[in-house]
N, C-alpha and C positions, 0 to 999 in steps of 0.2 A: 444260546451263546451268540450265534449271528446276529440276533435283534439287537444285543446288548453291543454289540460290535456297531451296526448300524443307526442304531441313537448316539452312539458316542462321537461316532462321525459328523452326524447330522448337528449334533448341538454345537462341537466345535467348530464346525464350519457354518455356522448362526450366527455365535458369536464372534468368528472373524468377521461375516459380512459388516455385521454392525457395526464393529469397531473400525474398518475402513469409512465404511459410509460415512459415517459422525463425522471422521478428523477429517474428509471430505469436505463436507459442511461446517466445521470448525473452518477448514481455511478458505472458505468463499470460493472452490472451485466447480461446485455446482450452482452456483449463481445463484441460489433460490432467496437467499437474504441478504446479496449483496445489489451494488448498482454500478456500472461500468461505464467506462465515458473515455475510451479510445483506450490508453495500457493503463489507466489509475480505476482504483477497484478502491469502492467503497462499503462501509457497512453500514447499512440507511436509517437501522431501527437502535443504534447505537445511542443510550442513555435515553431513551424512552421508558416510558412505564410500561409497553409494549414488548419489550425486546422480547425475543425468540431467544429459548435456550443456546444457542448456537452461537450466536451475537454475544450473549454473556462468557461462554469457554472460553469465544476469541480474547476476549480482554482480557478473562482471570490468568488463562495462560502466558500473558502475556504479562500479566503482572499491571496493570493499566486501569483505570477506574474511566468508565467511557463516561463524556459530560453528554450536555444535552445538546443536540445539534442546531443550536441556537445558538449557543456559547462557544461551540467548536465542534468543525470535523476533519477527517484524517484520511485522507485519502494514501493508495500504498501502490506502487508499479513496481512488478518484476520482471516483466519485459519490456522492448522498446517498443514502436509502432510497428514493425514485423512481425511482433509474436516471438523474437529469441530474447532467450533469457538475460538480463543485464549479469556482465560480466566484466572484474575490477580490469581484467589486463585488455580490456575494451576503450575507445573514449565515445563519448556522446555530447550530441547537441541537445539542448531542452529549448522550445521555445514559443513563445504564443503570448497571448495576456495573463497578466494575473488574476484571480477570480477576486472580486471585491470583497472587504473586507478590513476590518481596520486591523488589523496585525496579521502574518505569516510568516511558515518557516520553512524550507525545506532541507531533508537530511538524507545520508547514504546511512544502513543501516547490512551489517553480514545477514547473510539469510539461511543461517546454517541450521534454523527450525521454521515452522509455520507465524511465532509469535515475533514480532518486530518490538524488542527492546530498547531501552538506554543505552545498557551497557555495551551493546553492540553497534557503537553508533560511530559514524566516519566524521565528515564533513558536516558543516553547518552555513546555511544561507539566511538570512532572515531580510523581512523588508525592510530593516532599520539599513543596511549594508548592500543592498541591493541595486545597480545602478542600470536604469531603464535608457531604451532610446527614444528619437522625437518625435515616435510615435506612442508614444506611453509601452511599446513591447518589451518585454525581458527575455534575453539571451542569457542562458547558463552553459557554461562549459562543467561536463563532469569525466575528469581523467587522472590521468598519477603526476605527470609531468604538469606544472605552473601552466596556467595560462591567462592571459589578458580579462580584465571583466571581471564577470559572475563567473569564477571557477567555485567548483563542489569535489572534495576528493573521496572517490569510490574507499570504501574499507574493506580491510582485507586482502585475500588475492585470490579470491573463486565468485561465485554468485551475488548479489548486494541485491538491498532491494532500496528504491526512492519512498521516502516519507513524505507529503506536503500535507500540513496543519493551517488552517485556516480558521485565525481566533473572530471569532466576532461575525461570520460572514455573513452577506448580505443575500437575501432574497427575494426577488419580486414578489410584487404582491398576488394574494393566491396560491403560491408555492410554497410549502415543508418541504420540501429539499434542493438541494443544488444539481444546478439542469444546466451549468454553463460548459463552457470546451473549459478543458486545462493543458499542461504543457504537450505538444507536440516531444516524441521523444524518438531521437533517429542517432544509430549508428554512424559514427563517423571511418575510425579505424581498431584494426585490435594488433596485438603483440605475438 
């Protein structure tokens, strides 16, 4: 009877391990199939013939058909440049160059699961609406209250996460993937 007690133990806590691990690795916080580049987290094998089970979850769950990273990729930040979590009753600066590319967008999306939907989606910035300075940099304001510029409005009123899509992007030669800076992203105040 003990043995039968201790396999049952043993398997259920097997397949707990596993089932953490996975959604682990589903949401790119083991880093093993993703690529990071200051708080934007990418998924690098994303519409390969390549991809890694893991890379496929992410999108199915998300409901998403990943293209080829040619044609576009999707970078996602849930925190700012300190590591805390972005948060709607927060505001934030975003800012730095844009990564090349002939079209972009970026969005506030609720982050109230691992998978960044539509439906879940706040504000919208795109390069069509986007007004650079005379240095070719973009400043974005992302808060609840209006503000001057490039404002983005957080959704919701707990956790968000930032989306930036980048159609068409461009790569030096020799490189499959994108190796540039992206937005700088800093706390300004919260509520």
């Amino acid at each position: 009877m003990r043995s039968i007690v201790k396999v049952a133990v043993f398997l259920v806590g097997s397949c707990a391990a596993g089932l953490v691990s996975a959604q682990q690795l589903i949401d790119g916080k083991a880093g093993l199939f993703t690529q990071t580049t200051g708080a934007w987290k990418t998924w690098v094998a994303a519409g390969t013939r390549n991809s890694d089970p893991y890379t496929r979850a992410r999108f199915l769950t998300a409901g998403k058909l990943a293209v080829s990273r040619f044609e576009a990729i999707e970078f996602e930040a849930r925190n700012d440049d300190e590591g805390r979590q972005l948060q709607a009753r927060c505001s934030y600066t975003l800012s730095g160059r844009m990564p090349s590319s002939r079209w972009w967008s970026l969005s506030g999306h609720e982050s109230t699961s691992s998978a960044v939907t539509e439906a879940t989606s706040g504000g919208l910035l795109t390069s069509l609406d986007a007004i650079y300075d005379q240095d070719n940099r973009l400043k974005v304001a992302v808060a609840q209250d209006p503000q001057a510029g490039n404002w983005l409005v957080p959704p919701g009123s707990g956790s968000f996460v930032l989306v930036l899509r980048l159609y068409n992007p461009y790569y030096p030669a020799g490189q499959d993937r994108y190796a540039g800076a992206l937005f700088d992203i800093k706390r300004e105040t919260c509520r």
